[in-house]
Backbone as CSV, one residue per row, in Angstrom:
resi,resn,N_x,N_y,N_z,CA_x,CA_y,CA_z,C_x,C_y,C_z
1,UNK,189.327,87.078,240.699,188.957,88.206,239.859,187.443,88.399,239.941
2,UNK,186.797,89.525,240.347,185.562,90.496,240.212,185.080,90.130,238.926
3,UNK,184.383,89.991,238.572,183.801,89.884,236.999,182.455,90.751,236.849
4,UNK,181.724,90.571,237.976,180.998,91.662,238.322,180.816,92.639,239.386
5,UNK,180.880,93.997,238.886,181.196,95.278,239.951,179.685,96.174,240.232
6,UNK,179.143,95.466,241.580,177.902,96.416,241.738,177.471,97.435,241.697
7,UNK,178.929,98.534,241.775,178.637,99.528,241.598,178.643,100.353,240.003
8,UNK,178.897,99.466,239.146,178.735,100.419,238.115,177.436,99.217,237.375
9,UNK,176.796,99.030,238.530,175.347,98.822,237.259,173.972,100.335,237.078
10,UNK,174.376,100.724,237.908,173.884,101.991,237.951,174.293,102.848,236.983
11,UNK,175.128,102.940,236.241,175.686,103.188,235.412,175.682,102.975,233.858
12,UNK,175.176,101.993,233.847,175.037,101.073,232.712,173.863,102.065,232.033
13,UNK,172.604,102.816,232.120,171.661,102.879,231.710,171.447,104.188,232.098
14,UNK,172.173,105.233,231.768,172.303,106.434,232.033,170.845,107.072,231.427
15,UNK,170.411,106.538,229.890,169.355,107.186,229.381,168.419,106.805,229.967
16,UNK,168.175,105.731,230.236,167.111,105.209,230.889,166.927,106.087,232.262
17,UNK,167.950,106.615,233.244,167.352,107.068,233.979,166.638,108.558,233.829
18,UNK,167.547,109.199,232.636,167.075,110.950,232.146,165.586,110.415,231.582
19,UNK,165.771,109.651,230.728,164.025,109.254,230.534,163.138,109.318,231.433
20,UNK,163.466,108.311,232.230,162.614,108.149,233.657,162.343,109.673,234.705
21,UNK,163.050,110.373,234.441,163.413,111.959,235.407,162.255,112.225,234.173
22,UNK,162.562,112.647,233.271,161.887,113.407,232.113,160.588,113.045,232.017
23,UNK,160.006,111.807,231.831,158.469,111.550,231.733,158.011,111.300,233.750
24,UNK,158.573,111.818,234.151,158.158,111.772,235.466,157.806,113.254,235.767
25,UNK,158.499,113.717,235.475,158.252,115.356,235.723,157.719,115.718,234.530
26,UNK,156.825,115.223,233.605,155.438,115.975,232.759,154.131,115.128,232.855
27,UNK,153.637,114.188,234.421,153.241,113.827,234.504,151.590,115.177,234.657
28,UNK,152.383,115.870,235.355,151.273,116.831,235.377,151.455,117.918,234.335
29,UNK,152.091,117.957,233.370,151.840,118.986,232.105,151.099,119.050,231.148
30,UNK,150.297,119.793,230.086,150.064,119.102,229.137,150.797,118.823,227.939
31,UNK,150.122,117.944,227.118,150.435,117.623,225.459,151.086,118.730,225.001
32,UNK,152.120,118.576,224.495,152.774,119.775,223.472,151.653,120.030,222.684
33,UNK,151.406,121.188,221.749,150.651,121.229,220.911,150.791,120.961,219.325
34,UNK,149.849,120.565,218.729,150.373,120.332,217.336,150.650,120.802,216.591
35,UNK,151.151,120.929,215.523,151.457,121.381,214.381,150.177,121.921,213.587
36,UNK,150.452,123.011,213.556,149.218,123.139,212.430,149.773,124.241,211.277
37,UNK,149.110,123.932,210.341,149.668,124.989,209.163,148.368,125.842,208.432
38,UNK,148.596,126.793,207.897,147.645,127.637,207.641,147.734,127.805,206.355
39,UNK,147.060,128.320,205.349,147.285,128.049,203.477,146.647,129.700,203.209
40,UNK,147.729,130.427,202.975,146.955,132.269,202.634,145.730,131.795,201.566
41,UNK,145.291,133.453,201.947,144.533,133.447,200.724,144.512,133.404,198.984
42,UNK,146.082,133.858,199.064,146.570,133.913,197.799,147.191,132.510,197.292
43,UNK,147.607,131.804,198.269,148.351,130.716,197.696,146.351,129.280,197.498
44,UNK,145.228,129.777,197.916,144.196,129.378,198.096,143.627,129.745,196.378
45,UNK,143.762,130.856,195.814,143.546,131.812,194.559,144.504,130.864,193.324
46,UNK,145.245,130.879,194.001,146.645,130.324,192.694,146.312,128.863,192.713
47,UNK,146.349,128.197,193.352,145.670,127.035,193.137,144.355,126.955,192.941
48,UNK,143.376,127.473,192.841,141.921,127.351,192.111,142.277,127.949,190.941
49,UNK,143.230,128.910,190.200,143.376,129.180,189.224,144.744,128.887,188.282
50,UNK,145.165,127.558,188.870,146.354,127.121,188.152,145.985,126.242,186.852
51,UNK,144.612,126.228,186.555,143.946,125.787,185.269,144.246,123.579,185.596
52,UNK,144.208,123.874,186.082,143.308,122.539,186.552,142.285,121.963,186.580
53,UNK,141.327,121.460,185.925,139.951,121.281,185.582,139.897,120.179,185.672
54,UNK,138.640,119.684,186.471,138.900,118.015,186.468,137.795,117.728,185.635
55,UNK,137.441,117.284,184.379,136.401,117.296,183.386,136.163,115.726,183.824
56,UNK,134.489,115.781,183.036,134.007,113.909,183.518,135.198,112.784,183.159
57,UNK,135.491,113.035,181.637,136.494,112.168,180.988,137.803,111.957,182.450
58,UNK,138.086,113.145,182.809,139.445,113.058,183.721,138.674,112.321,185.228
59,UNK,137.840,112.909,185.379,136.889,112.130,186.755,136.862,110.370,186.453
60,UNK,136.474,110.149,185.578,135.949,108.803,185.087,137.454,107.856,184.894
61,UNK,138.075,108.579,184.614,139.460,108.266,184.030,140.383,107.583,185.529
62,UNK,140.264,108.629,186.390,140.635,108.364,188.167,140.027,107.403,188.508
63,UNK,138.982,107.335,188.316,137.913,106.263,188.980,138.031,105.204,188.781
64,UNK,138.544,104.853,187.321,139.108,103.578,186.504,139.909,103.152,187.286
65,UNK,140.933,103.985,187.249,142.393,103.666,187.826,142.300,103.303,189.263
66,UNK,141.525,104.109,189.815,141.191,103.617,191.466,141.084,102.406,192.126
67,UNK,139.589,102.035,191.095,139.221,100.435,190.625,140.241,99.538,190.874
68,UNK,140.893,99.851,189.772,141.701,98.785,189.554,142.597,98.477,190.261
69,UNK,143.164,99.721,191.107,144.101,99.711,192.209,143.717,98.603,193.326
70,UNK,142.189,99.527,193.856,141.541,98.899,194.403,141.111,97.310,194.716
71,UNK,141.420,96.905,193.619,141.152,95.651,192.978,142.396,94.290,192.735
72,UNK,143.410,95.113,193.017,144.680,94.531,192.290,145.520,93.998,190.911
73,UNK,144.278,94.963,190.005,144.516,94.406,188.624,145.336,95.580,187.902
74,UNK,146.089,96.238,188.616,146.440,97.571,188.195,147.868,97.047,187.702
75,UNK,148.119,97.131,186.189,149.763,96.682,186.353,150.448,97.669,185.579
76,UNK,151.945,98.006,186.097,152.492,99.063,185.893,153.749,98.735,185.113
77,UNK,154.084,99.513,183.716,154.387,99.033,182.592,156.202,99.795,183.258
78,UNK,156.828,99.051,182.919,158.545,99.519,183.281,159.027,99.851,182.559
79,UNK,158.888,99.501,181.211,159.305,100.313,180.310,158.977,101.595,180.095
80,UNK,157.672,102.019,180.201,157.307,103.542,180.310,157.685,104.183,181.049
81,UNK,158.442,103.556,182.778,158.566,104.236,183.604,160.168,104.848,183.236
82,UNK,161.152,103.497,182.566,162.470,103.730,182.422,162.657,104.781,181.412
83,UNK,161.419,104.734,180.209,161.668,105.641,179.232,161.797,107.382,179.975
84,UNK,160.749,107.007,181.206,160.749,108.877,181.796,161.966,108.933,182.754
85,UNK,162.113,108.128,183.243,163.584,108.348,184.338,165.227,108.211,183.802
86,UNK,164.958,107.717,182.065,166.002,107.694,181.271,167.088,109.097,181.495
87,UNK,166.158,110.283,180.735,166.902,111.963,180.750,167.474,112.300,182.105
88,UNK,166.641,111.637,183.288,167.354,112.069,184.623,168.388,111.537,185.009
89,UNK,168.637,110.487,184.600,170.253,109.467,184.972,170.678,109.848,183.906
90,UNK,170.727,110.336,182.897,172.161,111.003,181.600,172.856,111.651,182.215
């Protein structure tokens, strides 16, 4: 009994060879191009005027929190979190 058949090792790795065809033939192409996204002017308006104000208290307040992030002393209370994710699992 054959246990191994030479001719179907060629076979075995079908993607591997469309891969190999595929990055062989964009050797001379270029880079797809990227993604880019653009933000209107109006949706630029609505967000500077969605009353958002970042006052010192709220600046100072981030900065704290940053810190501490920063720092690893930041600890995050579970009970406050379960109390807000409570209404969404009812």
């Amino acid at each position: 009994m054959k246990i191994n058949d030479n001719k179907r090792i060629g076979a075995m790795n079908p993607y591997n060879k469309a891969n190999e065809n595929r990055s062989a033939g964009q050797v001379g192409k270029k880079d797809k191009p990227k993604d880019q996204i653009e933000i209107s002017s109006e949706a630029k308006e609505l967000l500077s005027t969605s009353g958002i104000t970042k006052t010192p208290e709220h600046l100072s307040r981030l900065e704290e929190l940053r810190d501490s992030v920063n720092a690893g002393t930041y600890r995050v209370d579970a009970r406050k979190i379960a109390e807000k994710l409570l209404p969404y699992l009812q």
